[in-house]
ChimeraX commands (.cxc) that place a marker at each C-alpha (Angstrom):
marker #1 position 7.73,9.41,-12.17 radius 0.5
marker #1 position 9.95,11.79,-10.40 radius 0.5
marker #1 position 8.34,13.76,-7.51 radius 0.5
marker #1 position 9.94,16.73,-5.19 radius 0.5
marker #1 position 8.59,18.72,-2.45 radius 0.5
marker #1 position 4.92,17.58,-0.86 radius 0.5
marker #1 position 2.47,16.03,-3.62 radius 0.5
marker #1 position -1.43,15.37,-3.36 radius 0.5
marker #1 position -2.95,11.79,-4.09 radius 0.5
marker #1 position -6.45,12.99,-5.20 radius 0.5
marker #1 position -9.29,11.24,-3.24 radius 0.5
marker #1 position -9.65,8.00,-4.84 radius 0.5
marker #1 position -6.57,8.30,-7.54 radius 0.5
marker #1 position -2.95,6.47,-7.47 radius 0.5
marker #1 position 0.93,7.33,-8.22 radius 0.5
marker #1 position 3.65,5.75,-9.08 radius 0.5
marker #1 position 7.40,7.18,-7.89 radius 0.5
marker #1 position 10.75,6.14,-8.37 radius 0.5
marker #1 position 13.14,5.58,-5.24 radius 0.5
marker #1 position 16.99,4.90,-5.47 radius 0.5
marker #1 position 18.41,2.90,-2.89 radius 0.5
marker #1 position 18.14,4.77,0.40 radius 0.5
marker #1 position 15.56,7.58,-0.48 radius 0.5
marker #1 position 12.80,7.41,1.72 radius 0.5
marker #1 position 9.01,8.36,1.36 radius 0.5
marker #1 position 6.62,10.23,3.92 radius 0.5
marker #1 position 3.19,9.36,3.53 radius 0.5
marker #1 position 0.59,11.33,5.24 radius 0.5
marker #1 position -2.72,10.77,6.16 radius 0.5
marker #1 position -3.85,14.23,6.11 radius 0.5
marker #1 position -7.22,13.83,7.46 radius 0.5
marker #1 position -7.04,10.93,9.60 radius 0.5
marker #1 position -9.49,8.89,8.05 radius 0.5
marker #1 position -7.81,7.46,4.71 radius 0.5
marker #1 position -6.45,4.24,3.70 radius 0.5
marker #1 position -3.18,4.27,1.31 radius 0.5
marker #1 position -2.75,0.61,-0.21 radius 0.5
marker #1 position 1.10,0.31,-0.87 radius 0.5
marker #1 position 3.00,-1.44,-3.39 radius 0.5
marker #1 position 6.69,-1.84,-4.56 radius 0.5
marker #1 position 8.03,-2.86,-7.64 radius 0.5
marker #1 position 11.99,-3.83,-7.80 radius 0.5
marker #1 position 13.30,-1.69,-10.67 radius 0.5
marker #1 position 14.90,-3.87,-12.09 radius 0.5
marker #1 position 15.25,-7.97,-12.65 radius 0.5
marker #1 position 17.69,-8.68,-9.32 radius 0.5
marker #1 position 18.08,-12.19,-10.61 radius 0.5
marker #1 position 19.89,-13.79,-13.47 radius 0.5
marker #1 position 16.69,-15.02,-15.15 radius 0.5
marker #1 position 14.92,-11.97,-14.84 radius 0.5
marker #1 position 12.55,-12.79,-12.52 radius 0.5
marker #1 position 10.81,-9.45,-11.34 radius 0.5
marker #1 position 10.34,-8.85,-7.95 radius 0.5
marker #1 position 7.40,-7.11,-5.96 radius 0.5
marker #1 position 7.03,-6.66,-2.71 radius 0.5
marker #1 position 5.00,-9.84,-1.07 radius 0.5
marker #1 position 2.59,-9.48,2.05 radius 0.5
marker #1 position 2.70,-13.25,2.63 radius 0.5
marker #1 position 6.71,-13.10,2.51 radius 0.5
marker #1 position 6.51,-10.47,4.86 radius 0.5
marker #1 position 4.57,-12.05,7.59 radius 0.5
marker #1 position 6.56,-14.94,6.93 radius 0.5
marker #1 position 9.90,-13.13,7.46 radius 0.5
marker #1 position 8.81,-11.27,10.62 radius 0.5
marker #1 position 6.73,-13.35,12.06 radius 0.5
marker #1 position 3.76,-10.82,12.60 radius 0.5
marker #1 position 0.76,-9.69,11.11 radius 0.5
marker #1 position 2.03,-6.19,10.71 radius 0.5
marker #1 position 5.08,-4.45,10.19 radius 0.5
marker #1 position 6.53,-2.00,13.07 radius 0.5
marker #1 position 9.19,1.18,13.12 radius 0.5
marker #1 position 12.53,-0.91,11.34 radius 0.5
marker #1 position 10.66,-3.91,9.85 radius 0.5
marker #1 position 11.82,-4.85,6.74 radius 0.5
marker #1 position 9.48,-5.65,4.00 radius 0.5
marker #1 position 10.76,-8.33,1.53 radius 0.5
marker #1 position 9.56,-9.04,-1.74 radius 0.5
marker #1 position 8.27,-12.69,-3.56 radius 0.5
marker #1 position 11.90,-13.75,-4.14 radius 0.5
marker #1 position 12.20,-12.79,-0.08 radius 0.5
marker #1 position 14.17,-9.76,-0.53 radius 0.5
marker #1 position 14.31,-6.49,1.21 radius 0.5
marker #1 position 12.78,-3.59,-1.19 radius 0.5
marker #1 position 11.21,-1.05,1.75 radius 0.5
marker #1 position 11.92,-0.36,5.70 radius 0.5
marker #1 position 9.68,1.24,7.87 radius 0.5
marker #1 position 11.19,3.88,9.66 radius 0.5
marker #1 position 8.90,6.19,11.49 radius 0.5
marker #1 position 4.74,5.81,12.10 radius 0.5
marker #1 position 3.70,8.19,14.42 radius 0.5
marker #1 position -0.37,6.95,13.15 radius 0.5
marker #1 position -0.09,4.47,16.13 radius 0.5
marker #1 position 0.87,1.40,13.94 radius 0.5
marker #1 position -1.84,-0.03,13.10 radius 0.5
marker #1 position -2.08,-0.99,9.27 radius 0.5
marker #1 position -3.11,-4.55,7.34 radius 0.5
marker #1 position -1.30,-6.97,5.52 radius 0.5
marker #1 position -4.05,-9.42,5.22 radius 0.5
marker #1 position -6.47,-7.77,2.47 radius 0.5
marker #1 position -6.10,-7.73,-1.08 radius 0.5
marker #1 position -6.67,-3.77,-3.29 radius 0.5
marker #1 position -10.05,-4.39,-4.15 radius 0.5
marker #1 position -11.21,-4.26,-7.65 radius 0.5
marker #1 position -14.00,-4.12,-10.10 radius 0.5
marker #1 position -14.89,-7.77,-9.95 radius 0.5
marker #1 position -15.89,-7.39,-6.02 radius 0.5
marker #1 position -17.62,-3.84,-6.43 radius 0.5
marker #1 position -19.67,-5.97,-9.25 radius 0.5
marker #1 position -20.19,-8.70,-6.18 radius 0.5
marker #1 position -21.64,-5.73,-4.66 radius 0.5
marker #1 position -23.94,-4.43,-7.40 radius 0.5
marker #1 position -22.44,-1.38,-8.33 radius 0.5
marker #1 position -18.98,0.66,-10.66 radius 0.5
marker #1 position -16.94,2.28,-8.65 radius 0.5
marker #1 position -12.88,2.95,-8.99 radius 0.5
marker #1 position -10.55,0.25,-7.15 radius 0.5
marker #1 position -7.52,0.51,-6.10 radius 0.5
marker #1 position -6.45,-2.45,-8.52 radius 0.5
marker #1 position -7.28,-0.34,-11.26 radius 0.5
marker #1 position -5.19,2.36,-9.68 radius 0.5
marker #1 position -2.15,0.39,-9.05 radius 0.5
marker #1 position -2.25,-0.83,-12.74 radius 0.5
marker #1 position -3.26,2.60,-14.16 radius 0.5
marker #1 position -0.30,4.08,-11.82 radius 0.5
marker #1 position 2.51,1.72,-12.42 radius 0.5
marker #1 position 1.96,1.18,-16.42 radius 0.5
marker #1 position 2.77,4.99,-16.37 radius 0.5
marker #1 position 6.58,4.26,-15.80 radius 0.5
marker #1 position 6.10,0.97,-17.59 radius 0.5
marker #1 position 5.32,-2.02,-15.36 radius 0.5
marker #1 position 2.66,-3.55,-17.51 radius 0.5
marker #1 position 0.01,-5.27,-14.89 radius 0.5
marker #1 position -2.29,-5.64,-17.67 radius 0.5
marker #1 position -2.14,-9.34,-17.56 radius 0.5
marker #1 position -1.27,-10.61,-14.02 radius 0.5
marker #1 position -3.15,-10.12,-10.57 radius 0.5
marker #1 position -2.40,-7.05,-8.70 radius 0.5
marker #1 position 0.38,-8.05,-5.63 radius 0.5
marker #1 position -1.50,-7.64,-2.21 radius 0.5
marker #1 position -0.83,-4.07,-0.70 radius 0.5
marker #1 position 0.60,-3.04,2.51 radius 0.5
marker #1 position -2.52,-1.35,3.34 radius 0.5
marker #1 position -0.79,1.48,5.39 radius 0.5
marker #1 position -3.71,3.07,8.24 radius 0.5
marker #1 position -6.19,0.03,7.37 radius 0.5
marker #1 position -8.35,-0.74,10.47 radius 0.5
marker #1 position -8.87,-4.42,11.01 radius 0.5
marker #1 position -9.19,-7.08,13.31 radius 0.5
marker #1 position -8.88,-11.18,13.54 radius 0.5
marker #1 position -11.13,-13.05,15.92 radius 0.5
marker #1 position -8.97,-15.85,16.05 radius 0.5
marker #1 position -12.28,-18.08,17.32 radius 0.5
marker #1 position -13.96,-17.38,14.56 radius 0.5
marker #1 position -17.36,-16.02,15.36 radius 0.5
marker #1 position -16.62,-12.23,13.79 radius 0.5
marker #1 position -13.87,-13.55,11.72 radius 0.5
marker #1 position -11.87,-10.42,9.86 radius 0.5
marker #1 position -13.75,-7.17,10.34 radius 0.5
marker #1 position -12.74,-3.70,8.81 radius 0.5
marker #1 position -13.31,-0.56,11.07 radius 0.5
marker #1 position -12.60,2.87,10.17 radius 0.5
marker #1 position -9.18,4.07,10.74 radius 0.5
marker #1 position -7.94,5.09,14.27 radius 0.5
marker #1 position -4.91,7.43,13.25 radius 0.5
marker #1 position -5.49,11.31,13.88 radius 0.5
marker #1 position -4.96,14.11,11.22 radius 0.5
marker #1 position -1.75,15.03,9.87 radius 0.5
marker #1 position -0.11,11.25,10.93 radius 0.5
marker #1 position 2.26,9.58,8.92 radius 0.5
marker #1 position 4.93,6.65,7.62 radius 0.5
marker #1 position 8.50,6.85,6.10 radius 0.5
marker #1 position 9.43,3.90,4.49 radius 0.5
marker #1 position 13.22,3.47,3.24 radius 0.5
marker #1 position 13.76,2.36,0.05 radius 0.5
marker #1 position 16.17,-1.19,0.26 radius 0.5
marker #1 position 17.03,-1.41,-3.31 radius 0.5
marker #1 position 16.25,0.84,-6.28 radius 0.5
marker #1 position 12.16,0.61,-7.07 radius 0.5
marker #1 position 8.43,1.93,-7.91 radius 0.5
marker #1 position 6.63,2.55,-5.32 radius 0.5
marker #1 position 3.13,2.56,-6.01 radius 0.5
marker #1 position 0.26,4.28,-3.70 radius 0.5
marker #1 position -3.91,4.42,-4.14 radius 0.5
marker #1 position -5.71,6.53,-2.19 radius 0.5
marker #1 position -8.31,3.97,-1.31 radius 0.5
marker #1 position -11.76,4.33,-3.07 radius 0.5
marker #1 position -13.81,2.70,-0.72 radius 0.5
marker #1 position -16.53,4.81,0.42 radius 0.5
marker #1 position -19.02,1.56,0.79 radius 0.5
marker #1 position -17.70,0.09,3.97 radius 0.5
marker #1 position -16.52,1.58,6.92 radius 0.5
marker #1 position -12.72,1.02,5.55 radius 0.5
marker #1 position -12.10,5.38,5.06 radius 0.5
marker #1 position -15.15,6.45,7.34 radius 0.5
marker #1 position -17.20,6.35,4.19 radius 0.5
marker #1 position -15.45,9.48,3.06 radius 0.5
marker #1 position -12.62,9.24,0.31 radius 0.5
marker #1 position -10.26,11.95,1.02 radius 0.5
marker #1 position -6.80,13.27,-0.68 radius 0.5
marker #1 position -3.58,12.18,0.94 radius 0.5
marker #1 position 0.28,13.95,0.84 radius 0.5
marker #1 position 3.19,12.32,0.25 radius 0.5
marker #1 position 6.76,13.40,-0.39 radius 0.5
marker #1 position 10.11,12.23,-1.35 radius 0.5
marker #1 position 12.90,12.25,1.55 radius 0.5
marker link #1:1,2 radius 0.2
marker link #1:2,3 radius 0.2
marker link #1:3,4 radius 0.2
marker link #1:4,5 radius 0.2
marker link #1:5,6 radius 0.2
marker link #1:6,7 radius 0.2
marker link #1:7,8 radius 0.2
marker link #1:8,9 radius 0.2
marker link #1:9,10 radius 0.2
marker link #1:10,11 radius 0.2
marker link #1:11,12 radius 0.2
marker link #1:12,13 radius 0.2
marker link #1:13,14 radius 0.2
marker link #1:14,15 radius 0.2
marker link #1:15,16 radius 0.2
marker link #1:16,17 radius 0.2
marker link #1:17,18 radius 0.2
marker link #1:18,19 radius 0.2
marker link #1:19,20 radius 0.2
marker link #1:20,21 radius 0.2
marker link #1:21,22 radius 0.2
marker link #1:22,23 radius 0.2
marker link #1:23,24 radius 0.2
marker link #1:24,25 radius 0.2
marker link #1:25,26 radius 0.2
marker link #1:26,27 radius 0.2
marker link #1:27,28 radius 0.2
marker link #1:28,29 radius 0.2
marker link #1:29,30 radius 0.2
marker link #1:30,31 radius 0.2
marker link #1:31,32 radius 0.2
marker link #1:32,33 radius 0.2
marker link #1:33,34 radius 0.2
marker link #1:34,35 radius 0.2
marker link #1:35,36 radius 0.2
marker link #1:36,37 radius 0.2
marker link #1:37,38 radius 0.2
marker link #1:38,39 radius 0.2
marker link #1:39,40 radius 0.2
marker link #1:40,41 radius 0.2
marker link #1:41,42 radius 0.2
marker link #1:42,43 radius 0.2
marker link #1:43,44 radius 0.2
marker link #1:44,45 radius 0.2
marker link #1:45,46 radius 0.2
marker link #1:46,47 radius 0.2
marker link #1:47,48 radius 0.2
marker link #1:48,49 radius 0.2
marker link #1:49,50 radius 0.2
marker link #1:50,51 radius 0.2
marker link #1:51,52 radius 0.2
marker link #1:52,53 radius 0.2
marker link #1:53,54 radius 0.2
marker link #1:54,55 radius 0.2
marker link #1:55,56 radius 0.2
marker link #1:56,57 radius 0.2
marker link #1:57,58 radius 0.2
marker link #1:58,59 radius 0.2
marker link #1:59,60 radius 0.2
marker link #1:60,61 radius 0.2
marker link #1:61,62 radius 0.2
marker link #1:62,63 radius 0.2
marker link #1:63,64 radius 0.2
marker link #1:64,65 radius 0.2
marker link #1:65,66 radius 0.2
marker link #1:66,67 radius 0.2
marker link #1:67,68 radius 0.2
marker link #1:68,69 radius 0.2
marker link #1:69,70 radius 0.2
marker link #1:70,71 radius 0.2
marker link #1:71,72 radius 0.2
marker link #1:72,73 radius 0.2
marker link #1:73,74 radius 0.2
marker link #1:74,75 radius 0.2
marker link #1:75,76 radius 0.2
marker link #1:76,77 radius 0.2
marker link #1:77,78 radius 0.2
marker link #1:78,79 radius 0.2
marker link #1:79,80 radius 0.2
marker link #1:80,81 radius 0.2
marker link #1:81,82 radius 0.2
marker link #1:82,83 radius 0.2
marker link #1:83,84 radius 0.2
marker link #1:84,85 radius 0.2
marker link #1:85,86 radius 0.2
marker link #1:86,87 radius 0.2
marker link #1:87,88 radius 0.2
marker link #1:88,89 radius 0.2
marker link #1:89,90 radius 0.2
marker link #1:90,91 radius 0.2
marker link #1:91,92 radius 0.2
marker link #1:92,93 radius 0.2
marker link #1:93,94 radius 0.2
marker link #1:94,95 radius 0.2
marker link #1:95,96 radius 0.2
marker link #1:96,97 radius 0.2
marker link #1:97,98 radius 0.2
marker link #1:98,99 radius 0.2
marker link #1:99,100 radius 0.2
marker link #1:100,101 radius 0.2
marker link #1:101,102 radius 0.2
marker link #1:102,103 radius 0.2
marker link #1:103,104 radius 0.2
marker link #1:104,105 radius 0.2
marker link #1:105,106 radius 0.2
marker link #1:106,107 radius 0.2
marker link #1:107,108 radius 0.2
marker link #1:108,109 radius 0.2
marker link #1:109,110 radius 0.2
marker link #1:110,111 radius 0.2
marker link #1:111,112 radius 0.2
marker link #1:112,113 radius 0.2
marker link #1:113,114 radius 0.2
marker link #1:114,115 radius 0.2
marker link #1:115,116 radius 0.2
marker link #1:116,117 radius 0.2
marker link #1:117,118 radius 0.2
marker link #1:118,119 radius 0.2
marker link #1:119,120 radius 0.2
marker link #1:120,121 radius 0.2
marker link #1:121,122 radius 0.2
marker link #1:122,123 radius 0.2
marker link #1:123,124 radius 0.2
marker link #1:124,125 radius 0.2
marker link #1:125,126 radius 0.2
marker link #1:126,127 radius 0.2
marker link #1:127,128 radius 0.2
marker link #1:128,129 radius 0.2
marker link #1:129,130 radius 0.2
marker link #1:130,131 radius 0.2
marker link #1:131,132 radius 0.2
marker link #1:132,133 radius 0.2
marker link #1:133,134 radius 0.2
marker link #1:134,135 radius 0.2
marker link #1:135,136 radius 0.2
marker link #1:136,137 radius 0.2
marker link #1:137,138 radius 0.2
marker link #1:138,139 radius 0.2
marker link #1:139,140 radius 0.2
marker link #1:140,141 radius 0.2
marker link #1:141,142 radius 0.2
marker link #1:142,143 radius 0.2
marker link #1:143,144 radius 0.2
marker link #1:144,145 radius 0.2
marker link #1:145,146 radius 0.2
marker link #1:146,147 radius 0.2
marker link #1:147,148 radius 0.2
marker link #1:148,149 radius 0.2
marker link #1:149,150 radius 0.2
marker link #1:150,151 radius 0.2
marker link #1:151,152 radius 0.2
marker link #1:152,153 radius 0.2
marker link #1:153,154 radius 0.2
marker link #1:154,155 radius 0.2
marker link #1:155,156 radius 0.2
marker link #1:156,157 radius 0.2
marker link #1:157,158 radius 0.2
marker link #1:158,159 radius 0.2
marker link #1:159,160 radius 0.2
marker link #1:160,161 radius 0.2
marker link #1:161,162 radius 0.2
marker link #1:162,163 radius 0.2
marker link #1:163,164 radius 0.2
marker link #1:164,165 radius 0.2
marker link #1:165,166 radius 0.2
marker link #1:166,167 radius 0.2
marker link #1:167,168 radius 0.2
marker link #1:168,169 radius 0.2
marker link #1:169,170 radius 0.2
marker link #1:170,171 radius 0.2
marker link #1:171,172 radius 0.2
marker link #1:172,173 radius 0.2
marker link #1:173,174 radius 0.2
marker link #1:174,175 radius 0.2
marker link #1:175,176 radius 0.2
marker link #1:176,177 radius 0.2
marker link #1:177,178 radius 0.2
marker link #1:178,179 radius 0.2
marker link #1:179,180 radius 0.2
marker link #1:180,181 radius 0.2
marker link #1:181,182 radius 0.2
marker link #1:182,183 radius 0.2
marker link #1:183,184 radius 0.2
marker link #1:184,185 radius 0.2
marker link #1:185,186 radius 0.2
marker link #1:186,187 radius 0.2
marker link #1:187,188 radius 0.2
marker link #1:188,189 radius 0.2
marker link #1:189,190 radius 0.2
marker link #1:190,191 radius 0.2
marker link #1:191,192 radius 0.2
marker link #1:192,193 radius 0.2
marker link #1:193,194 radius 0.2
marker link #1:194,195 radius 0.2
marker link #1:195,196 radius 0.2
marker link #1:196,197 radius 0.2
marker link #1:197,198 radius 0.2
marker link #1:198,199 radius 0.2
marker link #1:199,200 radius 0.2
marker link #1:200,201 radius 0.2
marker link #1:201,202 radius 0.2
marker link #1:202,203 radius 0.2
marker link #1:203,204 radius 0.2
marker link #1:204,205 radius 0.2
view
């Protein structure tokens, strides 16, 4: 899907937009307080058996050594590939790589329906045909995600609600033609978006 000008994520909805090589996108957490899980989808097979290529959390912190990315970190992708650069975060840099997009089989753990950002990432990407239908959702670059690692182990991973102000934002810098993918997190259960879903801006640079 082709985008121009500033464009609204609707509180706990996902899009899909196509970046060439070089474009960049400017994601904005407009009120502070919402989580954007991130994906990227190479556009096309970049290997000769057609291999698709998405871009891999565990291949990221792998390739930089570091739990999160910072301002010119390159993200690489399963086949350990660049697809997207971050280029400016002005939200104070604190984001997760660790968590997968949750989805309706841990809302059911929880004892309630409620939208998931797994559903929104396949919902958003089969709409420029990437068919998720029948594979597990890549884990997102969960861009203004709150949490922390108690490397002894007593709290072990907790979420908090996010710590960047109003109006902050990311660019990232497309490294090879690609869908990128982004859900306005539907999480109003934990603390992960302060309990309140809210819309997010984004627009292509």
């Amino acid at each position: 899907m082709e985008h121009s000008g500033q464009q609204t994520i609707p509180a706990q909805h996902g899009t899909a937009v196509s970046l060439k090589t070089g474009q960049r996108v400017k994601i904005h957490n407009t009120h502070g307080n919402q989580v954007v899980d991130t994906w990227a989808f190479a556009a096309s097979p970049i290997r000769n058996d057609n291999t698709s290529a998405y871009m891999s959390m565990s291949q990221t912190r792998s390739a930089l050594r570091k739990l999160c990315p910072t301002i010119d970190d390159t993200l690489v992708t399963n086949l350990c590939l660049p697809i997207l650069t971050l280029l400016e975060d002005t939200s104070g840099g604190t984001h997760d790589t660790l968590f997968p997009a949750c989805n309706p089989q841990r809302y059911a753990h929880l004892g309630v329906f409620h939208r998931s950002c797994a559903e929104k990432c396949r919902e958003a990407a089969a709409s420029v045909g990437i068919n998720l239908e029948h594979g597990e959702v890549p884990d997102p670059f969960n861009l203004f995600m709150n949490v922390t690692v108690d490397w002894a182990g007593e709290k072990g991973i907790e979420l908090h609600r996010p710590t960047s102000v109003p109006g902050s934002y990311v660019v990232l810098r497309a490294e090879v033609d690609c869908v990128v993918v982004m859900s306005a997190c539907p999480n109003d259960i934990a603390d992960v978006n302060g309990k309140r879903c809210r819309d997010v801006l984004f627009e292509i640079l």
